[in-house]
PyMOL Python script that loads the backbone (N, CA, C, O; Angstrom):
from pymol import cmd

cmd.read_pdbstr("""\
ATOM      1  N   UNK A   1     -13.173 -21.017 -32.417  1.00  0.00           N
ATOM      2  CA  UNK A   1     -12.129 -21.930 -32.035  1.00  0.00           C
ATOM      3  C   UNK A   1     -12.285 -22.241 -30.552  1.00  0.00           C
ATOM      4  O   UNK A   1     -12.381 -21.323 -29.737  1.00  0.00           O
ATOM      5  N   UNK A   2     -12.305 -23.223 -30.274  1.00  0.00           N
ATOM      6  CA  UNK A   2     -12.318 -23.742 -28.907  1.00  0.00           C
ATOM      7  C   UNK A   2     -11.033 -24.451 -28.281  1.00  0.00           C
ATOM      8  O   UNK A   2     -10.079 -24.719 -29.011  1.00  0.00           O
ATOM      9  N   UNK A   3     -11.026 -24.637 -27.435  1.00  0.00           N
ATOM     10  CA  UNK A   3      -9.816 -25.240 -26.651  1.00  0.00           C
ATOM     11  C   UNK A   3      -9.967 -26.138 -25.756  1.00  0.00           C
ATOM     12  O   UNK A   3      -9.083 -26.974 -25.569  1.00  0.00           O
ATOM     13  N   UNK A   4     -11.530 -26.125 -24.784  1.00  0.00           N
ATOM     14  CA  UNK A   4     -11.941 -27.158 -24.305  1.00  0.00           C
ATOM     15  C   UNK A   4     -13.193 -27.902 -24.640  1.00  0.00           C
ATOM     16  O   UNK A   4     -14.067 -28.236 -23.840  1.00  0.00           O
ATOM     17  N   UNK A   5     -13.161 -28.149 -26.115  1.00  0.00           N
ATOM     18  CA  UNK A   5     -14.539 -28.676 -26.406  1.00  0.00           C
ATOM     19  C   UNK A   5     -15.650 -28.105 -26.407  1.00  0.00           C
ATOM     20  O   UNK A   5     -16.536 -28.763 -26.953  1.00  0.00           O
ATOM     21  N   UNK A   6     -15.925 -27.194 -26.029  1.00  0.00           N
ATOM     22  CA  UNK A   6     -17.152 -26.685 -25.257  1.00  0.00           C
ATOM     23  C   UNK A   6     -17.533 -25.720 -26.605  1.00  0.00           C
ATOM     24  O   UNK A   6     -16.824 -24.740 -26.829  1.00  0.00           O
ATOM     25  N   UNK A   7     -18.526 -25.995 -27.373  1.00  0.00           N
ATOM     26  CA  UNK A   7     -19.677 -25.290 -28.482  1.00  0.00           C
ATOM     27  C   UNK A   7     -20.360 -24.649 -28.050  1.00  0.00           C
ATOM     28  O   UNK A   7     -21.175 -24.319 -28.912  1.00  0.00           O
ATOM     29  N   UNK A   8     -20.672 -23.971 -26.632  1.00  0.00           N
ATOM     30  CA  UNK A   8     -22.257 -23.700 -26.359  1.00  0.00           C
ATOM     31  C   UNK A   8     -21.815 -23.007 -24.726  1.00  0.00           C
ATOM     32  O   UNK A   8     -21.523 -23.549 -23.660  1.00  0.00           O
ATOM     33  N   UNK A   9     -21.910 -21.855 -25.065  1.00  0.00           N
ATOM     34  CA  UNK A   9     -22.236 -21.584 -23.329  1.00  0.00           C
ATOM     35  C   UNK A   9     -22.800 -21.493 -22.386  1.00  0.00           C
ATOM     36  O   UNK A   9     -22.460 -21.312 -21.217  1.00  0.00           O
ATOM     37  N   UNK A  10     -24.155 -21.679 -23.109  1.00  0.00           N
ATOM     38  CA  UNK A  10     -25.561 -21.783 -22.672  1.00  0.00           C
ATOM     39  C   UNK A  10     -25.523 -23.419 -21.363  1.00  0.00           C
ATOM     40  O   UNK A  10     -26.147 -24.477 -21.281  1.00  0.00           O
ATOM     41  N   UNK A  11     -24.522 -22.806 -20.657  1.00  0.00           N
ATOM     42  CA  UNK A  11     -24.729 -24.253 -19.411  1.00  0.00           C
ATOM     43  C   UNK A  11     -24.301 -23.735 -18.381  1.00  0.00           C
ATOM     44  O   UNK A  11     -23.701 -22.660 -18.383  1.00  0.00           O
ATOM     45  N   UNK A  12     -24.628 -24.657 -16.991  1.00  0.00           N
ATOM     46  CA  UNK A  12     -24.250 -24.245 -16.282  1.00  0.00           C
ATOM     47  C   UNK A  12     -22.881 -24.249 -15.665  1.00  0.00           C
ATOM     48  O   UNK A  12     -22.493 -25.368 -15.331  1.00  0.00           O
ATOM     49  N   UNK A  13     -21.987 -23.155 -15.416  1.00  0.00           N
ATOM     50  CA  UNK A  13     -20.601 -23.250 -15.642  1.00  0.00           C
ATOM     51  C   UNK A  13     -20.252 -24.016 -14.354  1.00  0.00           C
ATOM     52  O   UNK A  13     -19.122 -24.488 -14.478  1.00  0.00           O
ATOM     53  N   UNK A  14     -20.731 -24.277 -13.315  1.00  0.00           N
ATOM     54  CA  UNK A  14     -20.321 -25.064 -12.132  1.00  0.00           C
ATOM     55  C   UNK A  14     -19.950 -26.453 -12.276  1.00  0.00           C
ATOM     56  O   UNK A  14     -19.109 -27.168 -11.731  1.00  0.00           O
ATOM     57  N   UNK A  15     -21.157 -26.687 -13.509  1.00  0.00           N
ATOM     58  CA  UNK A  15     -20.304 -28.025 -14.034  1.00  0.00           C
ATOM     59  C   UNK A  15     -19.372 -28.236 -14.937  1.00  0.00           C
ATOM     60  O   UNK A  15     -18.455 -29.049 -14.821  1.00  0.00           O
ATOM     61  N   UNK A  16     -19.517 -27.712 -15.611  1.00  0.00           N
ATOM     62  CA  UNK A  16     -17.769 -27.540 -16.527  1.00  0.00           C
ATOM     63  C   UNK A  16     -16.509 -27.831 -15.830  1.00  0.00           C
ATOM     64  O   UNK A  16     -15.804 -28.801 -16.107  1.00  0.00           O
ATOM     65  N   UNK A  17     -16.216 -26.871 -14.821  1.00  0.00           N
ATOM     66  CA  UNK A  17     -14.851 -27.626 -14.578  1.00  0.00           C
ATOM     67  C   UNK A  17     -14.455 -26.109 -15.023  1.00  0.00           C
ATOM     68  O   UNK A  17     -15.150 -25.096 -14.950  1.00  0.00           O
ATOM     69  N   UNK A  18     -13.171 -26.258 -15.490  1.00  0.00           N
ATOM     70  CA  UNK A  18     -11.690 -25.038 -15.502  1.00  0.00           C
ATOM     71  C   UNK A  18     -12.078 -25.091 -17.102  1.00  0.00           C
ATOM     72  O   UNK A  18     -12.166 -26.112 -17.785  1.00  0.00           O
ATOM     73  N   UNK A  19     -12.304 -23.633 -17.554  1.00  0.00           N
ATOM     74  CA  UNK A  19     -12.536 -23.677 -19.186  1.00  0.00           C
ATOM     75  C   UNK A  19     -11.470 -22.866 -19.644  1.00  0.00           C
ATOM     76  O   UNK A  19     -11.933 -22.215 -20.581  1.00  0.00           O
ATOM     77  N   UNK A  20     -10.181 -22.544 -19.454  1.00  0.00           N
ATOM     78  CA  UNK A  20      -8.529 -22.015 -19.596  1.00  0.00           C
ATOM     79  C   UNK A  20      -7.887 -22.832 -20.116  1.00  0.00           C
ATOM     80  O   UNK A  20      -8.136 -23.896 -19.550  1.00  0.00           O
ATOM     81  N   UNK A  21      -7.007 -23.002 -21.079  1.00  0.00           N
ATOM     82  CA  UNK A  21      -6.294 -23.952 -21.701  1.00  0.00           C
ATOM     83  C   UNK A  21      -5.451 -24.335 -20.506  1.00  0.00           C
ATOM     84  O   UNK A  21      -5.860 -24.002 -19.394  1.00  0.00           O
ATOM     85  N   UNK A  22      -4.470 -24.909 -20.605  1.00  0.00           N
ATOM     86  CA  UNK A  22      -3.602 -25.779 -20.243  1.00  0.00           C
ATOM     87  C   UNK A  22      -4.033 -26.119 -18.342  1.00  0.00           C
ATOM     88  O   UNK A  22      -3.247 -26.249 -17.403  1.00  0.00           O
ATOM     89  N   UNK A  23      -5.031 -26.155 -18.345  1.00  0.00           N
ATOM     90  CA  UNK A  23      -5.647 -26.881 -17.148  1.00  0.00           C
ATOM     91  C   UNK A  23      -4.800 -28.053 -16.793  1.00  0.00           C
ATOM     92  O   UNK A  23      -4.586 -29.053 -17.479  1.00  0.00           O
ATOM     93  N   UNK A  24      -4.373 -27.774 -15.657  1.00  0.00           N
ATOM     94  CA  UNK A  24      -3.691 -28.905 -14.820  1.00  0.00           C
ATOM     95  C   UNK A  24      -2.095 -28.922 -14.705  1.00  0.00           C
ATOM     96  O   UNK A  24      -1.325 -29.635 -14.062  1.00  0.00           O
ATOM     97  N   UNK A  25      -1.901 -27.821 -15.609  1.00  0.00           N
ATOM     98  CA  UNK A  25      -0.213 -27.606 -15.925  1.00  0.00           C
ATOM     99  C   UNK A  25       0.058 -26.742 -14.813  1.00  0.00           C
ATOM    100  O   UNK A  25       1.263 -26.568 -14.634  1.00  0.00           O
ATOM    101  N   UNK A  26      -0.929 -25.973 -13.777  1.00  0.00           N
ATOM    102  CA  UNK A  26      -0.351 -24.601 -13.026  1.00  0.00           C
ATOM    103  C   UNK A  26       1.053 -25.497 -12.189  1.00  0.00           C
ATOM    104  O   UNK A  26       2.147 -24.942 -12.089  1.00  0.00           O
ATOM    105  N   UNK A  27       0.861 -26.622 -11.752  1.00  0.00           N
ATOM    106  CA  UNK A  27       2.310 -27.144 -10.710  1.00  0.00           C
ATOM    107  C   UNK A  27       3.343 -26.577 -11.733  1.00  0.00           C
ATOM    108  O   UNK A  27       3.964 -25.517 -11.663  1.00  0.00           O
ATOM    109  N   UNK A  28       3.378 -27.548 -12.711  1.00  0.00           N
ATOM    110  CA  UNK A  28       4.446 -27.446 -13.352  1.00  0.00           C
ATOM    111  C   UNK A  28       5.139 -26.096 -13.729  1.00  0.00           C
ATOM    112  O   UNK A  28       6.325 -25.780 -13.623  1.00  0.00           O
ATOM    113  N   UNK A  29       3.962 -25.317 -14.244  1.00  0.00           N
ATOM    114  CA  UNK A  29       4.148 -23.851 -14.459  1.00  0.00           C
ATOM    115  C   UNK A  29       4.998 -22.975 -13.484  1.00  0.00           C
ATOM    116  O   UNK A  29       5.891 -22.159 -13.710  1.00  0.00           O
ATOM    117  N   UNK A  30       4.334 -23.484 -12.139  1.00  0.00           N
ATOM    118  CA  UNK A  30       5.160 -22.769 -10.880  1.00  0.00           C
ATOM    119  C   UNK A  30       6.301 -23.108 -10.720  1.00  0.00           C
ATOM    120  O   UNK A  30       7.079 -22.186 -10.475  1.00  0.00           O
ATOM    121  N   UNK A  31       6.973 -24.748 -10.795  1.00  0.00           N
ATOM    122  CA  UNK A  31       7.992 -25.193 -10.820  1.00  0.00           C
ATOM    123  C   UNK A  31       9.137 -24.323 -11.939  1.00  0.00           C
ATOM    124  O   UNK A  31      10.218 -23.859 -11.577  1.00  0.00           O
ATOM    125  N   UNK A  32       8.675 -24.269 -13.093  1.00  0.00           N
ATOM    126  CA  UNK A  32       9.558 -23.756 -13.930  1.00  0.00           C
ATOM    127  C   UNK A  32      10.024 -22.465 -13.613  1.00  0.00           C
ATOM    128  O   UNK A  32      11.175 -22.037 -13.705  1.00  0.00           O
ATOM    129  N   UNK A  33       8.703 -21.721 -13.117  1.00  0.00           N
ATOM    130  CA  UNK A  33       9.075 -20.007 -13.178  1.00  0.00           C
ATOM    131  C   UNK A  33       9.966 -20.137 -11.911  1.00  0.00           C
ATOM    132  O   UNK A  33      11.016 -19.495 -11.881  1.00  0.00           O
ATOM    133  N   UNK A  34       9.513 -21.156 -10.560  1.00  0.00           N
ATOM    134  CA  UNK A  34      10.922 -21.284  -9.840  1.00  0.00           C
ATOM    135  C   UNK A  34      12.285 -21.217  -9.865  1.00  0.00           C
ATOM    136  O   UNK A  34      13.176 -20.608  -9.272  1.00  0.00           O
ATOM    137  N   UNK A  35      12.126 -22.376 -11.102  1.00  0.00           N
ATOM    138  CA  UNK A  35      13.795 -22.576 -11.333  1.00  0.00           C
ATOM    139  C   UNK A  35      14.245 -21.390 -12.271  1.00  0.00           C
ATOM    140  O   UNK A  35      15.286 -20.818 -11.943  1.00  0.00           O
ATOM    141  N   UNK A  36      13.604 -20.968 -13.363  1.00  0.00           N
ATOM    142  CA  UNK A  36      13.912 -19.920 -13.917  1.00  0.00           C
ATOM    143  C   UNK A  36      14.172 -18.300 -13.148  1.00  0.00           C
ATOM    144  O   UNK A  36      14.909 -17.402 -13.557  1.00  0.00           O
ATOM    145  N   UNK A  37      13.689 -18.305 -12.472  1.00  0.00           N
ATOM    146  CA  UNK A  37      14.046 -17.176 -11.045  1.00  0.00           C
ATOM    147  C   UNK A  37      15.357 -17.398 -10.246  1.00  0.00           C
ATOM    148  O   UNK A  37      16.247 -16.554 -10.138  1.00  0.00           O
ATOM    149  N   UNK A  38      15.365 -18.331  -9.834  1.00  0.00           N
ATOM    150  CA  UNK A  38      16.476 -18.712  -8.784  1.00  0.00           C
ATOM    151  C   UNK A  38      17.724 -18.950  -9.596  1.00  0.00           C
ATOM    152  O   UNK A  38      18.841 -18.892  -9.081  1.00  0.00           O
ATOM    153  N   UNK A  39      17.414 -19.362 -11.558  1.00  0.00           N
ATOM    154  CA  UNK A  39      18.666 -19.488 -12.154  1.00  0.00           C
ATOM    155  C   UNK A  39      19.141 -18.063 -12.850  1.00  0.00           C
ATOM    156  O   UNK A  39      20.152 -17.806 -13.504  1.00  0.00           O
ATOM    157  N   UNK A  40      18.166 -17.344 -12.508  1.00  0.00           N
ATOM    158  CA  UNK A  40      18.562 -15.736 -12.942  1.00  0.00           C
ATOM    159  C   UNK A  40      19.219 -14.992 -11.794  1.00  0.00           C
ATOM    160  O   UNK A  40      20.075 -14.143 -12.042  1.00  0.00           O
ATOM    161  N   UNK A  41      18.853 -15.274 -10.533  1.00  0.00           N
ATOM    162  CA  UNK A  41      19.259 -14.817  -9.905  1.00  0.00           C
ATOM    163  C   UNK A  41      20.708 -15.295  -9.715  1.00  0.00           C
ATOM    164  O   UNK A  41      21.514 -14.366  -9.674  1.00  0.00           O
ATOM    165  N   UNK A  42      21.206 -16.483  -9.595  1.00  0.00           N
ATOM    166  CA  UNK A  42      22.354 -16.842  -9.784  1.00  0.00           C
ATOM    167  C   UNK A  42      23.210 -16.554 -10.754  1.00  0.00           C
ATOM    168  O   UNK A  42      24.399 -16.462 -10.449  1.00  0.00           O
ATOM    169  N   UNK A  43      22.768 -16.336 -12.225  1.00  0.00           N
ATOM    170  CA  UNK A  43      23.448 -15.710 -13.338  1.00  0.00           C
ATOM    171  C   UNK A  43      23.496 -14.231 -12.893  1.00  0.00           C
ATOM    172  O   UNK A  43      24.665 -13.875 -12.746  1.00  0.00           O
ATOM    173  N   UNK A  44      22.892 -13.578 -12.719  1.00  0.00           N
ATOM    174  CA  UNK A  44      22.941 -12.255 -12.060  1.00  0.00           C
ATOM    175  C   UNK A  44      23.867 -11.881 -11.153  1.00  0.00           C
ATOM    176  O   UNK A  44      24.571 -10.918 -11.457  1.00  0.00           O
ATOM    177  N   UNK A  45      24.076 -12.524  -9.884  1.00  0.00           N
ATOM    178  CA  UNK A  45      24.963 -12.366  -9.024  1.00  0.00           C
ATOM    179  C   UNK A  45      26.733 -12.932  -9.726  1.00  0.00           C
ATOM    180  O   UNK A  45      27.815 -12.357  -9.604  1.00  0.00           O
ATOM    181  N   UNK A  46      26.395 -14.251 -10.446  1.00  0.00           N
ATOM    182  CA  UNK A  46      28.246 -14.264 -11.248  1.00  0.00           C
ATOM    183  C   UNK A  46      28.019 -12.780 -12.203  1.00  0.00           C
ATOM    184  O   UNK A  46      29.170 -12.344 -12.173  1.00  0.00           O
ATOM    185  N   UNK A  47      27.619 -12.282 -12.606  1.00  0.00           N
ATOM    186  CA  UNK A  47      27.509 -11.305 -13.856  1.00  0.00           C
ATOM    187  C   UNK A  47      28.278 -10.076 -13.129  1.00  0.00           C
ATOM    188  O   UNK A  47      29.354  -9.564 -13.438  1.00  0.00           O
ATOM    189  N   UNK A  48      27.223  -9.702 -11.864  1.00  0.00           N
ATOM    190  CA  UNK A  48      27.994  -9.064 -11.095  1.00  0.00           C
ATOM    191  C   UNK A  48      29.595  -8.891 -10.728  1.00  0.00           C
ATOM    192  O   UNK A  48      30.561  -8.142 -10.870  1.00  0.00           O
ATOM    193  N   UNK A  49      29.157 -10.143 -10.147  1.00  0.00           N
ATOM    194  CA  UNK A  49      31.042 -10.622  -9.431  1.00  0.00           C
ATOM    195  C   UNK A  49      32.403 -10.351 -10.495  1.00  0.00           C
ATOM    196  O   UNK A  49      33.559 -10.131 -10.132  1.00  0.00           O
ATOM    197  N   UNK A  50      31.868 -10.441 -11.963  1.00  0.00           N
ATOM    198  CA  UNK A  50      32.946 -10.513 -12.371  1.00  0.00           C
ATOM    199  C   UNK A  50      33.059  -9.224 -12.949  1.00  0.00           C
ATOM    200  O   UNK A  50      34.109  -8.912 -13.511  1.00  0.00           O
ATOM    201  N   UNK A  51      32.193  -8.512 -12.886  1.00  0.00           N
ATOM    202  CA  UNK A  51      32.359  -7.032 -13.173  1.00  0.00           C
ATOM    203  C   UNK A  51      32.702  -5.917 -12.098  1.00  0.00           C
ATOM    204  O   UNK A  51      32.856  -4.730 -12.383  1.00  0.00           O
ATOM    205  N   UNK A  52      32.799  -6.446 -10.850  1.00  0.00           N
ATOM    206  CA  UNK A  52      33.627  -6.261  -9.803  1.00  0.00           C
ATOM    207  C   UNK A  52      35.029  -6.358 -10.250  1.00  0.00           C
ATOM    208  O   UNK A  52      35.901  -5.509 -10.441  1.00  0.00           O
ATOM    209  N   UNK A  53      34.989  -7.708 -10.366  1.00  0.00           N
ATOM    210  CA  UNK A  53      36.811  -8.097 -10.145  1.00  0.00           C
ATOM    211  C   UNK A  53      37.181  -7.625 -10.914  1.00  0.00           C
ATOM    212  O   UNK A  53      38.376  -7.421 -10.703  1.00  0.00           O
ATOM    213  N   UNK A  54      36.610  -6.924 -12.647  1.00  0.00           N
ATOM    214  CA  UNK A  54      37.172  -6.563 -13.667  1.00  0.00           C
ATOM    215  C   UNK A  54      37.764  -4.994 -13.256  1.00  0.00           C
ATOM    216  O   UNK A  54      38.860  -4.481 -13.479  1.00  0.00           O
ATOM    217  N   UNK A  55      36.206  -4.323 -12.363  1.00  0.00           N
ATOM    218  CA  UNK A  55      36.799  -3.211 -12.079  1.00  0.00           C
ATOM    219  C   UNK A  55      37.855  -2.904 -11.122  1.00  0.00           C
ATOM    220  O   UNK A  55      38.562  -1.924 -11.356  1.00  0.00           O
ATOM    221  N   UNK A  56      38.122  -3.808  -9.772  1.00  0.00           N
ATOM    222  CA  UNK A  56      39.177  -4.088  -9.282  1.00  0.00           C
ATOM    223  C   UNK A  56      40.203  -4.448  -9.521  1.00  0.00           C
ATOM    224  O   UNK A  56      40.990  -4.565  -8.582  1.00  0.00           O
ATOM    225  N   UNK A  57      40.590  -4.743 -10.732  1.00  0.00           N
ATOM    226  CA  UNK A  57      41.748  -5.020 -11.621  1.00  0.00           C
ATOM    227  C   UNK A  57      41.912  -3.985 -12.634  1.00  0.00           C
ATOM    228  O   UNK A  57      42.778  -4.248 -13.468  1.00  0.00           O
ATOM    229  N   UNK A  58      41.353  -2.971 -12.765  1.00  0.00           N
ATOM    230  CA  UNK A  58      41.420  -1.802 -13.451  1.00  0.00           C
ATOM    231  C   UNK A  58      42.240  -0.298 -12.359  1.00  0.00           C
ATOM    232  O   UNK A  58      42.857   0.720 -12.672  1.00  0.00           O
ATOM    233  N   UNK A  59      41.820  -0.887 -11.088  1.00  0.00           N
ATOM    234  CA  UNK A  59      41.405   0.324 -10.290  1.00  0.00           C
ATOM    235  C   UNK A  59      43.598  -0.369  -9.596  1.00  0.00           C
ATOM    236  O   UNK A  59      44.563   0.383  -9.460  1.00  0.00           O
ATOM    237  N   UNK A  60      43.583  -1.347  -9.444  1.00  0.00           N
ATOM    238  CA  UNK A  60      45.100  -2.026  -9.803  1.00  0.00           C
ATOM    239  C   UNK A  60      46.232  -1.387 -10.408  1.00  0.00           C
ATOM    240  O   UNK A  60      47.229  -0.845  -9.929  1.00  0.00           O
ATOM    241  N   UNK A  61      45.676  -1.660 -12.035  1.00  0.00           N
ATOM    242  CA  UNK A  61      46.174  -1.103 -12.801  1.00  0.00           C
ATOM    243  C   UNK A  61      46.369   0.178 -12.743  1.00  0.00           C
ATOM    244  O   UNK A  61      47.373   0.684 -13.244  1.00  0.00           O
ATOM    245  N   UNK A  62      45.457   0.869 -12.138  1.00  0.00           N
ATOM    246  CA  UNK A  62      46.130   2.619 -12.215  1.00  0.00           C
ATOM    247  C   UNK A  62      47.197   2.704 -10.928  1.00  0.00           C
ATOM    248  O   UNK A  62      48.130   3.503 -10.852  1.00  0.00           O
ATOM    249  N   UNK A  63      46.916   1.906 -10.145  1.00  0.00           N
ATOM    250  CA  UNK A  63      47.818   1.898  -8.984  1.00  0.00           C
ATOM    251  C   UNK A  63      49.338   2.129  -9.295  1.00  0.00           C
ATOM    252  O   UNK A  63      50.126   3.054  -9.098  1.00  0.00           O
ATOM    253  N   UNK A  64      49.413   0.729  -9.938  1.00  0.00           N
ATOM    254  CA  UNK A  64      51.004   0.715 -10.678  1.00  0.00           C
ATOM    255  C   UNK A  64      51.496   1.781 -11.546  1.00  0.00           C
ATOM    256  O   UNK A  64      52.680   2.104 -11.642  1.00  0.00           O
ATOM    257  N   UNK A  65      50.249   2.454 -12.346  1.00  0.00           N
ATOM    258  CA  UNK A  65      50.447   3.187 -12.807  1.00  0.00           C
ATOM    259  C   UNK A  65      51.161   4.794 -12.379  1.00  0.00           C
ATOM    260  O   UNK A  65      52.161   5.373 -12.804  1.00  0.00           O
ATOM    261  N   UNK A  66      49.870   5.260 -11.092  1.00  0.00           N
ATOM    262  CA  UNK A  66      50.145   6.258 -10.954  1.00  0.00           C
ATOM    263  C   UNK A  66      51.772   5.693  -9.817  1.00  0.00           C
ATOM    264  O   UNK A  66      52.568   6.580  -9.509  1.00  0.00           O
ATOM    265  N   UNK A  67      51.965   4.605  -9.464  1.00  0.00           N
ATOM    266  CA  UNK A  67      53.753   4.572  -8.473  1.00  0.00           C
ATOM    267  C   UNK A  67      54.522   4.821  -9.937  1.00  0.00           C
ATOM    268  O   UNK A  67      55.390   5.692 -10.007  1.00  0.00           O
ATOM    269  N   UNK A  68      54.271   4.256 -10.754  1.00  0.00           N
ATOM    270  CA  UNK A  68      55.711   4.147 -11.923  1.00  0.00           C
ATOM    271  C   UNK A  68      55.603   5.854 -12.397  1.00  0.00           C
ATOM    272  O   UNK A  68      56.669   6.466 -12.460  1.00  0.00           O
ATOM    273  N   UNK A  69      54.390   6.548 -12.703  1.00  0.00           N
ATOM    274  CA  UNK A  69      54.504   8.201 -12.431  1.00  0.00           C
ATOM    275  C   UNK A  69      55.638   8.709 -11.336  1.00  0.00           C
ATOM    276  O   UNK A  69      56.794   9.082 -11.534  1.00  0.00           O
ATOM    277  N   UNK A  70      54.738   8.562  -9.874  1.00  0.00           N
ATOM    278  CA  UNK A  70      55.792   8.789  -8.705  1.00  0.00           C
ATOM    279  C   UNK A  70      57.664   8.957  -8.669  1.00  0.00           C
ATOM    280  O   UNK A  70      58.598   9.656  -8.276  1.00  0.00           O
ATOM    281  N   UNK A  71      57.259   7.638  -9.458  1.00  0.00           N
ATOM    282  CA  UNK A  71      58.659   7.578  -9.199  1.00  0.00           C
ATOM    283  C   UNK A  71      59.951   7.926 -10.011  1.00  0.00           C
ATOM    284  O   UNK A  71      61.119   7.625  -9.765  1.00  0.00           O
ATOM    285  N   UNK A  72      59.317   8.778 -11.244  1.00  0.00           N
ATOM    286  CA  UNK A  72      60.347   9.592 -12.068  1.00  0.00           C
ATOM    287  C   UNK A  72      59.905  10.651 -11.799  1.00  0.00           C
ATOM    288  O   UNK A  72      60.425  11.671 -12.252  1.00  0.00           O
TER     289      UNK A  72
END
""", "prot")
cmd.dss("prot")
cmd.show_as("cartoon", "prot")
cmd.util.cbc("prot")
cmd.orient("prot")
């Protein structure tokens, strides 16, 4: 099975060119894994944040808790 045409290796590879499939895609490739990085990292950091505030609203809740203790 071939991918760039090429039957025969018996040549000289200087002239061939790039014999790797998707030749010519690396920009694009880089572009994507860009945005896919920078949009993980952003999902990552809200993921965070709100598992903060969840635990800060827990840590709240015992607050009130342990005054309404206190105070009987």
């Amino acid at each position: 099975m071939s991918t760039n045409g090429m039957t025969s290796w018996a040549v000289d590879l200087k002239d061939v060119g790039a014999i790797y499939p998707f030749q010519g895609s690396e920009v694009v490739l880089v572009i994507l894994g860009l945005i896919f990085w920078i949009g993980w990292h952003v999902w990552q950091m809200r993921q965070e944040a709100a598992e903060i505030e969840r635990e800060e609203n827990a840590d709240r809740q015992g607050d009130e808790a342990r005054k309404a203790i206190d105070r009987y």
